[in-house]
Every structure is written in C-alpha cells, then in structure tokens.
C-alpha positions as CSV (number, residue, x, y, z in Angstrom):
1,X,-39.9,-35.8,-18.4
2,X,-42.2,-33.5,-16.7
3,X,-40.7,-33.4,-13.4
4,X,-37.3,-32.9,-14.9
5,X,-38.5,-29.8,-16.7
6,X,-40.5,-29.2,-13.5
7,X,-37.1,-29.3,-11.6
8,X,-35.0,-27.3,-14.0
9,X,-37.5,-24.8,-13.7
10,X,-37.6,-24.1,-9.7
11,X,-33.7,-24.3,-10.1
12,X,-33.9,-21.5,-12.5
13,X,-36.1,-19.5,-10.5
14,X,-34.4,-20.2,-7.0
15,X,-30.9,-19.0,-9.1
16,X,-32.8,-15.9,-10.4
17,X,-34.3,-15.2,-6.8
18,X,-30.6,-15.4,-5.4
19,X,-29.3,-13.3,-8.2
20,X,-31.4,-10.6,-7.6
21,X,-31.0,-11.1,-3.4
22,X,-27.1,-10.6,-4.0
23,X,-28.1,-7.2,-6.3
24,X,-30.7,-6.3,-3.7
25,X,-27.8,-6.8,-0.7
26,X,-25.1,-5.0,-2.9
27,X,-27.0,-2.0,-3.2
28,X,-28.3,-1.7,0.6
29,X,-24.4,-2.0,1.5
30,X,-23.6,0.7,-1.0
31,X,-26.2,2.7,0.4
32,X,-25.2,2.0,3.7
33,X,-21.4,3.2,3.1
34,X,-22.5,6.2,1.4
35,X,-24.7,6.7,4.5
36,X,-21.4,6.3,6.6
37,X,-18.6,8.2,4.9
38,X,-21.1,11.4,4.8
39,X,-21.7,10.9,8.2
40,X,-18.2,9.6,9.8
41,X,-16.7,13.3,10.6
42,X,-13.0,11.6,11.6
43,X,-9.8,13.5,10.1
44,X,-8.8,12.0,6.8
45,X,-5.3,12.0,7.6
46,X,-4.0,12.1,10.9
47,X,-1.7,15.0,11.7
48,X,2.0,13.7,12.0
49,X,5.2,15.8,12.2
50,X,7.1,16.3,9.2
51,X,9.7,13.6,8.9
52,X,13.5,14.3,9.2
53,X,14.0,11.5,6.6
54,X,11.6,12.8,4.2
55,X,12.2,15.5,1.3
56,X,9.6,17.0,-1.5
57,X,9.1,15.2,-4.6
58,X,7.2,17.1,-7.3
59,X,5.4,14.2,-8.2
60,X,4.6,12.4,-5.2
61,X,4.2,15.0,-2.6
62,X,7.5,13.4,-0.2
63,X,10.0,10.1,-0.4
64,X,12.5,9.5,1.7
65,X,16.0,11.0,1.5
66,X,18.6,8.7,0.0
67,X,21.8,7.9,1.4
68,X,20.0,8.6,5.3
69,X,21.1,6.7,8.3
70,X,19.4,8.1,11.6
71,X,20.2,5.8,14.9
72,X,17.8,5.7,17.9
73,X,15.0,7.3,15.4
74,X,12.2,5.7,17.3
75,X,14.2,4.8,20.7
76,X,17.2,3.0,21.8
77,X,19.0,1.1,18.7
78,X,15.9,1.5,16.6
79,X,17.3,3.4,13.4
80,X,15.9,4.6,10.2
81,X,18.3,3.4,7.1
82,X,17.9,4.3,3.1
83,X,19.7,3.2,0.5
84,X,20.5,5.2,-2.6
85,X,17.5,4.9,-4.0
86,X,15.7,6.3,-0.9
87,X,14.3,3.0,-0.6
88,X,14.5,2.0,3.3
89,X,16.5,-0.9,2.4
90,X,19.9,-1.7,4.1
91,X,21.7,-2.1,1.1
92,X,21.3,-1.0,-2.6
93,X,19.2,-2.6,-5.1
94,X,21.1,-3.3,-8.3
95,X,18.8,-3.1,-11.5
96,X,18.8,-7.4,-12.1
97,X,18.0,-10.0,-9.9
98,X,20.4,-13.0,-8.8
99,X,19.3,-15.7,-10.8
100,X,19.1,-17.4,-7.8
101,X,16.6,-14.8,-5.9
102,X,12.8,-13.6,-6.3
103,X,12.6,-10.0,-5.6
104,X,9.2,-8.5,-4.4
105,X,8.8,-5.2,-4.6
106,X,7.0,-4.2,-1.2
107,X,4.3,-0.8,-1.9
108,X,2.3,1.0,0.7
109,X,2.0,3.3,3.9
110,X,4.0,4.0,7.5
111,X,3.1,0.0,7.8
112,X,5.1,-1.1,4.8
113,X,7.6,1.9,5.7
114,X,8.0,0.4,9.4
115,X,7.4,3.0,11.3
116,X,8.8,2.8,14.7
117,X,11.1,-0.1,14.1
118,X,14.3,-0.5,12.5
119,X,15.2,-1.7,8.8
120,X,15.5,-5.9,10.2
121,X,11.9,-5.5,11.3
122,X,9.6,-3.6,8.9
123,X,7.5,-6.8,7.2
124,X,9.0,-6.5,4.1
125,X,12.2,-7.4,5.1
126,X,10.8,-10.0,7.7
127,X,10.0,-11.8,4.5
128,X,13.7,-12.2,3.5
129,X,14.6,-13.7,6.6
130,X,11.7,-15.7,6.2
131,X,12.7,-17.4,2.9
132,X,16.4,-16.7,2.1
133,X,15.9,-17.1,-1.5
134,X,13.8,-13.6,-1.6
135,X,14.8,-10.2,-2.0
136,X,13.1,-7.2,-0.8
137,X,12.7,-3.9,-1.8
138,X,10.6,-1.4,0.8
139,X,9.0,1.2,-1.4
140,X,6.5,1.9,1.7
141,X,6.3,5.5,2.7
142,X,5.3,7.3,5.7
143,X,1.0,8.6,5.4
144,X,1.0,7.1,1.4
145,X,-2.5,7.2,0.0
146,X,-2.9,3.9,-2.0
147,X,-2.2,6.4,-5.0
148,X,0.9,7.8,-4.1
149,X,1.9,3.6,-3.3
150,X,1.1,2.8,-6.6
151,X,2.5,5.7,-8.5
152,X,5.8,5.2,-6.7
153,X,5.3,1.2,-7.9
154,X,5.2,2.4,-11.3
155,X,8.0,5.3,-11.2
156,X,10.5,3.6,-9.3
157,X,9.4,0.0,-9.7
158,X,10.0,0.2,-13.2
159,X,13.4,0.6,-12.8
160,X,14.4,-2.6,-11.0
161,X,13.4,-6.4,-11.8
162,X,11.0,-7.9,-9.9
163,X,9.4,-10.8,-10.1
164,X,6.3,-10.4,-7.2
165,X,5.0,-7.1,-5.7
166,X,3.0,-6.8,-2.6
167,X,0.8,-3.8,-1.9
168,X,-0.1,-3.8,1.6
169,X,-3.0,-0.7,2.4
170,X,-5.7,0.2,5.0
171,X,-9.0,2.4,4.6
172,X,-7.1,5.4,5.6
173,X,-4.8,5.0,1.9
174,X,-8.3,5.2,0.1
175,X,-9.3,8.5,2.2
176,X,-5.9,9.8,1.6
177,X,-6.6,9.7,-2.1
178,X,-9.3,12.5,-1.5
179,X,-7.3,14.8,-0.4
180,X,-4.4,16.7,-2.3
181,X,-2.1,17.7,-0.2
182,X,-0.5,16.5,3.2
183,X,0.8,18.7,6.1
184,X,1.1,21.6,3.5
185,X,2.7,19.6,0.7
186,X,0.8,19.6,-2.7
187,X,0.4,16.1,-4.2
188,X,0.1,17.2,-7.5
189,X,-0.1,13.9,-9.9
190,X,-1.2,11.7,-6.9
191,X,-4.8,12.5,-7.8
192,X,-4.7,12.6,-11.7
C-alpha cells in the first residue's frame, strides 16, 4: 500500500512539475512575441493599387463591385468575374441550397479572393471541382483583415444557407486589424 501511495505521489508531482513547465513556456513565448511585434518595423499592410473591381462600403471599408466581368485582369485569359452579390463567383447564389449540395461559405484575404488567377482557380472554387456535390461561395476580398473576413461572414453570410464555412487567414489579417483604414479608406465598424 505504501508504494502505491508512494507512486501516486511522484505522479502527482511530475504532473504538477509539467503543469507549471507548460505555464512557465507559455509565458516566455508571450514574452517573446511581445518582444518581436515591438521590435519587427515591417509595413502592416503592403501598399497595393486600388482595385478596378473594388467599390466603398461604409461598413467594411471596400467589396467588390457586383455584376463585374474584367478579361485578361491579371494576363492573358486570366479574368476577374462577380456575381450579383459581388461575390467572385461565376454564377449567382440563390438564398437555399440544392438538397443535393453542401455549400461552404469561403471567408478571407487576396488568397481566398484569388488574386492573380481567374474565377476556375481561386481555392474555393477548386473545392467544387474537387467534390461535385459542393457548392462554393468566395466571400474572400482583396487586403481583408481577419475582421473585415468575418464581418462580411456575418453580413452577407447570413443571407444565404450554408452548411460549412472556411476562413482561410495569415498573420498579416491579424496586423490588418490594428489599423483602421486602408489606402485612404476608413474601416469604420471593422475595428468595433
């Protein structure tokens, strides 16, 4: 009986002891990223020109323009296509979903967008060629901060079914979120 108790004991401590390591290790790394945001001096956002396919929204800073086709955007038979919604989707999105489909709402930056390829080609829509039985929806816009993404989500997302939603983001949506505005437009909500 002793050398259960005696075991239970050092298994209790050795827990303890790599409870309080992980704490220990968290708090150097926060430390450490503190240290490295105040000290990394890169731009926040990189400077891009204004889009042709982009207009202001008053909530979100920009989306695209609805209704836009623009061949040979980013070369030779690489176009730019929105639907009515301004989502950059080849067709429209009706409000249901096909009993026989799973739509998935795709959220985030210029990668979600697919910038520099055509509509057939952004991810999001490499997902319905992927599984025939999905549906897309690319709700990605150009130099989103993961707030703007998820605003949208909620705004617009709301207004279609959906069974899945994807938010695709990189460190630069996080830094994005510091800032309120973008190439002179205001975000106004983005940030509260």
């Amino acid at each position: 009986m002793c050398a259960l108790k005696s075991i239970a004991r050092a298994a209790v401590a050795n827990f303890v002891t790599f409870l309080l390591f992980l704490v220990v290790v968290e708090g150097l790394a926060s430390y450490g990223l503190v240290l490295y945001n105040f000290l990394d001096r890169r731009p926040k956002t990189k400077p891009l020109a204004k889009q042709p396919y982009t207009k202001y929204d008053a909530e979100l800073g920009w989306v695209d323009k609805p209704n836009l086709y623009i061949p040979d955007l980013y070369g030779a038979g690489v176009y730019l296509r929105t639907n009515a919604q301004g989502f950059r989707n080849n067709r429209d999105i009706d409000k249901a979903v096909s009993d026989t489909k799973v739509r998935v709402i795709c959220s985030g930056n210029s990668f979600t967008h697919g910038y520099g390829v055509d509509n057939t080609h952004t991810w999001c829509e490499l997902l319905s060629a992927f599984d025939p039985r999905l549906e897309t929806v690319n709700m990605g816009e150009d130099a989103y901060g993961a707030d703007q993404a998820y605003l949208r989500y909620k705004r617009d997302g709301a207004n279609i079914d959906h069974q899945v939603q994807i938010f695709a983001f990189i460190t630069d949506d996080f830094y994005r979120m510091l800032d309120d505005s973008f190439l002179g437009v205001r975000q106004v909500c983005a940030r509260g």
